[in-house]
N, C-alpha and C positions, 0 to 999 in steps of 0.2 A: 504494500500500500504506500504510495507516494507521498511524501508528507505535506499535509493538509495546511495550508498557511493563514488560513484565514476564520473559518467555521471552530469556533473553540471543542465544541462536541466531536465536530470528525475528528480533532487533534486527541482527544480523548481517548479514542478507540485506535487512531494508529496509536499511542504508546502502550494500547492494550495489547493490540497486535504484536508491535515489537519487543516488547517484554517478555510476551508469553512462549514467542518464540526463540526469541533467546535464554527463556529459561528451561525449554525444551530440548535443543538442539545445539548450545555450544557447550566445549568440555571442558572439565572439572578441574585438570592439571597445566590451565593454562593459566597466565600473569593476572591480576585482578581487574588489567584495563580490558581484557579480553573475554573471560572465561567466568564459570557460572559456579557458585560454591554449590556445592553437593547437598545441603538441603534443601537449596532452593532448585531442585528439578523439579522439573513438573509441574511447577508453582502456576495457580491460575488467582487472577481476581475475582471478587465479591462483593461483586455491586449491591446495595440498596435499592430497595423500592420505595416509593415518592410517601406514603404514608409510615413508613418506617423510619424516613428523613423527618414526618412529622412530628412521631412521639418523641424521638430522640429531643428535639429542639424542645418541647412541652415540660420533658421528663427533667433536661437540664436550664431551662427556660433560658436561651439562647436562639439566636439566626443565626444561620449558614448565610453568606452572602451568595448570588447564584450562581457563581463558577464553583463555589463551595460544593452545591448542590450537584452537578453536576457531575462535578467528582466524585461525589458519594456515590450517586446515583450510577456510575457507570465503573470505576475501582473504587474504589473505601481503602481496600484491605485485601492479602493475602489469602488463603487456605490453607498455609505451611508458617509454624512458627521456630526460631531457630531451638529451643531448649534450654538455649545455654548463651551466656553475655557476652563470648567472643564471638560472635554470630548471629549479628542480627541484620535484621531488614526495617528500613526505616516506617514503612508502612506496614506495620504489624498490628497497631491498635483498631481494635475492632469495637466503633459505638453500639452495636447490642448486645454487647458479652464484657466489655474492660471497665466496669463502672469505678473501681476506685483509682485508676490509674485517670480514666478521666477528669473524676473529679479532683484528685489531685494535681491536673493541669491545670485548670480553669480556674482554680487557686494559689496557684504557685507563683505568677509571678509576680500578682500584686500583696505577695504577703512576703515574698522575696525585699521586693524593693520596700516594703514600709519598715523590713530589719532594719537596712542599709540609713533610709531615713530619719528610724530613732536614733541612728548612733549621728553620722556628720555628710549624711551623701546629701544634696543640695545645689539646685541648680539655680541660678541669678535671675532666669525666665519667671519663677514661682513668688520672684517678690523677696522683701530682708528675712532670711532664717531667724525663726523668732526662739529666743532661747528657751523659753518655757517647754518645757515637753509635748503638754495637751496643746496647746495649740498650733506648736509646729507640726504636730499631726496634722490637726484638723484641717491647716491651712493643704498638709497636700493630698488628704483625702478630698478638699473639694475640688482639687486638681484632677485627681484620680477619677472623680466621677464623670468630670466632664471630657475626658479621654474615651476615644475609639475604644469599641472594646476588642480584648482579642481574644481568638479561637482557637481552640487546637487544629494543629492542622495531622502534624503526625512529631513521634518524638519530643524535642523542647521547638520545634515550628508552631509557628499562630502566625494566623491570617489579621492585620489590620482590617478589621469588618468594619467600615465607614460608608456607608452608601453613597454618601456625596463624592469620592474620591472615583474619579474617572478608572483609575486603573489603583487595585488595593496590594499593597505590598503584601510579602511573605519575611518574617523574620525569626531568625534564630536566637534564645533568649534563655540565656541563664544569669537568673538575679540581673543584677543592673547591666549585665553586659551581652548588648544587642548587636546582631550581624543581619544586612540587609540579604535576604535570599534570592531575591527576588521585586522586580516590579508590577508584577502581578501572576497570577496561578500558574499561566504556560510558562513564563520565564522559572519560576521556582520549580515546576518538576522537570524540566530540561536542565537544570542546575543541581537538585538531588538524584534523579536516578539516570543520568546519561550513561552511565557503563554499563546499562540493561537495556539500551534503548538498540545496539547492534549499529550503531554507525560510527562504530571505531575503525581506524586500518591499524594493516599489521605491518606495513611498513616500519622501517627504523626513523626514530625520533632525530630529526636534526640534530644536530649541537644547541644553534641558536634559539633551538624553541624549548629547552629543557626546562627554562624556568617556569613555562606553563604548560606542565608535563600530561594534564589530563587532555588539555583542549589538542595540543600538537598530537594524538593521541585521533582525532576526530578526524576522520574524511573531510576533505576540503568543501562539500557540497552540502556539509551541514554545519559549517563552523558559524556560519551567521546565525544559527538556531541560539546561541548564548548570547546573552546578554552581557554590555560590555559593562565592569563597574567601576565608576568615577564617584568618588564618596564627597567629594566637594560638587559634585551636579545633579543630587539625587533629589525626585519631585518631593516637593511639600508634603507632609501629611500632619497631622496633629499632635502634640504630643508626644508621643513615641520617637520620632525621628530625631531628637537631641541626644535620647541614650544612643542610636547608631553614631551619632556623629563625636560620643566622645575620644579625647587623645588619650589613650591610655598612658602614652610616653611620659607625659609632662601636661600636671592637671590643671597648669596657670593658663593653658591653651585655651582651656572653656569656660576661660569667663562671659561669652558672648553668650553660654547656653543658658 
């Protein structure tokens, strides 16, 4: 199947396709940019049906934005789980069976960052960090509410669900420290599971592309499928987007955050 460049759904189903067949048909003793780990053969998805997307949302009183849905709706989740923590696959959580794993996501980050908070985390955007305890909460709990909220998407992934935002990122997020995955669904799962997607060559790596050892790794005819990332050119969104942009180097950097 030709990859689809426009219809987000056809795009769906070719990484259905291409997945499935590469988790069918490539072997097991090859390098990891090529070859398929051995529990994951034969590995198929398991889409959701539309009222099954419903209760889930009810059950955790949450929206899926509709590329969210979609995903759901078409993969979710595997049929094959590794067993074991050296081995896994990033989409292995399954919304009608992993309730505390979920719900331990959809809490994690904002209880993550109010630690970080009590102690001296503080951004200049929030206004003068007020010394008092309560209310330097308070002050950025009402920050907090008026933040996108986010979803799990798979793993420490969540979806910026903003409806207003033309195209809603993907971010990776542990405690205060946020990696942008993506500028929206397609670009995030062509960024997490491209080594399944079967359009790597086996060619030999340049010298000069070593540095970006995954992409030079990609047939030439699908390198435009990634997304290029410029951390100083990244769209707006709410909130969220000052924890991607901090320096970890040197934290006198973000005073403008």
């Amino acid at each position: 199947m030709k990859f689809p460049l426009s219809d987000f759904i056809d795009f769906l189903y070719w990484v259905k396709d291409q997945t499935e067949y590469y988790w069918q048909h490539f072997p097991v003793d090859q390098p990891v940019e090529y070859g398929c780990p051995e529990w994951l053969r034969g590995a198929k998805w398991i889409g959701m049906m539309e009222d099954e997307i419903d209760s889930v949302q009810e059950r955790y009183s949450i929206t899926f934005t509709p590329e969210h849905r979609e995903f759901l709706r078409v993969l979710h989740t595997i049929d094959k789980k590794a067993g074991d923590s050296e081995h896994t696959f990033i989409f292995s959580r399954n919304w009608l069976e992993d309730d505390a794993d979920i719900r331990y996501r959809l809490a994690a980050v904002n209880n993550e960052i109010r630690e970080k908070v009590a102690s001296n985390f503080w951004f200049n955007s929030w206004g003068s960090r007020p010394d008092d305890f309560d209310e330097r909460m308070l002050v950025f709990d009402n920050q907090l509410k008026n933040a996108p909220k986010l979803i799990p998407v798979a793993g420490h992934r969540y979806q910026v669900a903003d409806m207003s935002l033309e195209n809603r990122p993907v971010l990776s997020i542990l405690g205060v420290d946020m990696v942008y995955y993506g500028s929206d669904f397609r670009y995030y799962l062509i960024n997490e599971i491209g080594q399944f997607l079967n359009i790597n060559s086996e060619d030999n790596v340049a010298e000069e592309d070593k540095d970006d050892e995954w992409l030079a790794h990609v047939r030439d005819e699908y390198k435009h499928l990634f997304e290029p990332y410029d951390k100083t050119k990244l769209p707006d969104f709410p909130f969220w987007k000052n924890f991607v942009l901090i320096d970890w180097t040197n934290w006198a950097n973000n005073t403008h955050l």
